[in-house]
C-alpha positions in Angstrom: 40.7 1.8 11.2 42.6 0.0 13.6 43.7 0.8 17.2 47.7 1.3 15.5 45.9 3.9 13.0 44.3 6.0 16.0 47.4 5.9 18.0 49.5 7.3 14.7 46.6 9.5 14.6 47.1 10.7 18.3 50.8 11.1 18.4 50.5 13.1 14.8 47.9 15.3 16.5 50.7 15.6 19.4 53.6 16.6 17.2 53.2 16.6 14.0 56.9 17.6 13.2 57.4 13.2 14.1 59.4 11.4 11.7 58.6 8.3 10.2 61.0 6.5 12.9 59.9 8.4 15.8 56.2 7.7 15.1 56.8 4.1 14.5 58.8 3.7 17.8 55.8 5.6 19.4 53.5 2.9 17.8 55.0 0.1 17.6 55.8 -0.5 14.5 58.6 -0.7 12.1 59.3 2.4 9.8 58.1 0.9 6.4 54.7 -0.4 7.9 54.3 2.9 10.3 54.6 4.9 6.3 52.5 3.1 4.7 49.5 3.6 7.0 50.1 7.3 7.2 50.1 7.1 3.3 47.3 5.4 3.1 45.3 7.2 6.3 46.4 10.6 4.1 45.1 9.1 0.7 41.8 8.5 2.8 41.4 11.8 4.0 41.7 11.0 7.6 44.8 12.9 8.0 43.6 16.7 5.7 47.0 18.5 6.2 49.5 19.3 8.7 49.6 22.8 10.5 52.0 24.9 12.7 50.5 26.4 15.8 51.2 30.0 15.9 50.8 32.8 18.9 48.4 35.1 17.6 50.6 37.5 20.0 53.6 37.3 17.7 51.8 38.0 14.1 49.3 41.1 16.2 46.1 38.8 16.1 45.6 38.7 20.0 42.7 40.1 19.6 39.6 37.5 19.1 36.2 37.8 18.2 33.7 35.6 18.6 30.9 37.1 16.1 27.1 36.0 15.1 25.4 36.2 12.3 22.3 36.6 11.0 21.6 36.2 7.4 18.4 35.7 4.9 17.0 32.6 4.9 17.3 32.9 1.0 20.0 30.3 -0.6 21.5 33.2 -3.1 22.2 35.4 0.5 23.5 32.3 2.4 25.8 31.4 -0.2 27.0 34.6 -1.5 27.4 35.5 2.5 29.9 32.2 2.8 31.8 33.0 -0.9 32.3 36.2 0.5 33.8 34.9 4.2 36.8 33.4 2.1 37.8 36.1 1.0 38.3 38.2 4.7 41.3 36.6 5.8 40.7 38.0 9.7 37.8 35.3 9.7 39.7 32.5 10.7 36.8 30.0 11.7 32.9 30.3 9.8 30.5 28.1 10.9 26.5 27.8 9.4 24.4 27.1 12.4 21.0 25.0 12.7 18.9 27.9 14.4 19.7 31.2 15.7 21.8 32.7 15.2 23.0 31.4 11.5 26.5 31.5 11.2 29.2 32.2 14.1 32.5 33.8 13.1 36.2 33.8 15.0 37.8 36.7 13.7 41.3 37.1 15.3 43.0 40.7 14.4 44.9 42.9 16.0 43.1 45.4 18.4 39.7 46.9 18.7 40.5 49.6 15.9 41.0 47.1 13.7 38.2 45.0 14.4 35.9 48.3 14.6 37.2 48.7 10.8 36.6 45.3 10.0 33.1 45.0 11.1 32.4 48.4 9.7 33.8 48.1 6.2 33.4 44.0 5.6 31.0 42.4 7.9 28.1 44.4 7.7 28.5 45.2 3.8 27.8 41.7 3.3 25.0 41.2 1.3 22.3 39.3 2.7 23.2 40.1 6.2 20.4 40.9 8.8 22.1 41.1 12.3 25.7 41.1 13.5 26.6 40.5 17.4 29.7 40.3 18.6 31.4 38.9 21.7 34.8 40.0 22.5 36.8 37.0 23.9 38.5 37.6 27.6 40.9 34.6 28.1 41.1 31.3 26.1 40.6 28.7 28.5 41.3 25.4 26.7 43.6 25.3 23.4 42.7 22.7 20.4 44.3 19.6 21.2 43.2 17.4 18.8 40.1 15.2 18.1 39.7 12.4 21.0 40.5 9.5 18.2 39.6 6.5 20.9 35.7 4.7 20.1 
C-alpha cells in the first residue's frame, strides 16, 4: 500500500458518500486509476463496507451502556455466550478481552427501562455467564473518526 492508497483511505473515512471524481481530485489522480485502487483496496479487504453515521437521538438509542462480562473459562460457554450476542441487536459493539473482565459490551437502547429489561431478560440468561457490571455512559467525548492510516 502506497501513500495514494492511505490518502483514498483517509478521505473515504472522511466522507464516504465521495464519488469516483471527487476522490480522485482529492488524491491526485485521474478517475479510472483513482477506481481501480478502490476496487482493488475493496477486493483486498482493506476497505470492509461503507456505513452511514446515525444519531442514536433520532432512532431512541441515546442511551449507552458500557457493560462487562464475565463468563466461564470453558470454550462451549465462551462461544455459545458470543453466538448468542448476535442475535441482541441492542449490543452494538462485543469485544473478548485478554484478562478480566472477559468480554466488554456497548449496548445503546433507549432509556434505563429498557436497558433494565434487557439486562434482565437477555444478558444475564446467557448461558455461561458469571458476572455482569455495568457502566452507564455520561457524555461521549470523542466520536470514531477513522483509523489513523499514516505509518
Amino acid at each position: 500500500m502506497d501513500q495514494i492508497d492511505r490518502n483514498i483511505l483517509r478521505e473515504l473515512q472522511s466522507d464516504g458518500r465521495l464519488t469516483i471524481q471527487e476522490l480522485a481530485q482529492r488524491v491526485g489522480l485521474t478517475s479510472s486509476p483513482c477506481m481501480r485502487r478502490v476496487r482493488q483496496l475493496e477486493q483486498d479487504g482493506v476497505i470492509q463496507g461503507y456505513q452511514a453515521v446515525i444519531d442514536p437521538e433520532a432512532v431512541e438509542r441515546g442511551f449507552e451502556v458500557l457493560v462487562s462480562v464475565e463468563v466461564k473459562r470453558d470454550r462451549g460457554a465462551v462461544e455459545a455466550f458470543e453466538a448468542a450476542l448476535q442475535d441482541i441487536p441492542d449490543v452494538i459493539e462485543a469485544y473478548r478481552l485478554f484478562g478480566s473482565p472477559g468480554c466488554l459490551l456497548r449496548i445503546a437502547v433507549a432509556d434505563i427501562t429498557a436497558y433494565e429489561q434487557l439486562w434482565i431478560e437477555r444478558l444475564t440468561t446467557l448461558t455461561g455467564i458469571t458476572e455482569v457490571n455495568s457502566q452507564i455512559i455520561m457524555k461521549r467525548i470523542k466520536t470514531p473518526q477513522g483509523l489513523p492510516v499514516d505509518r
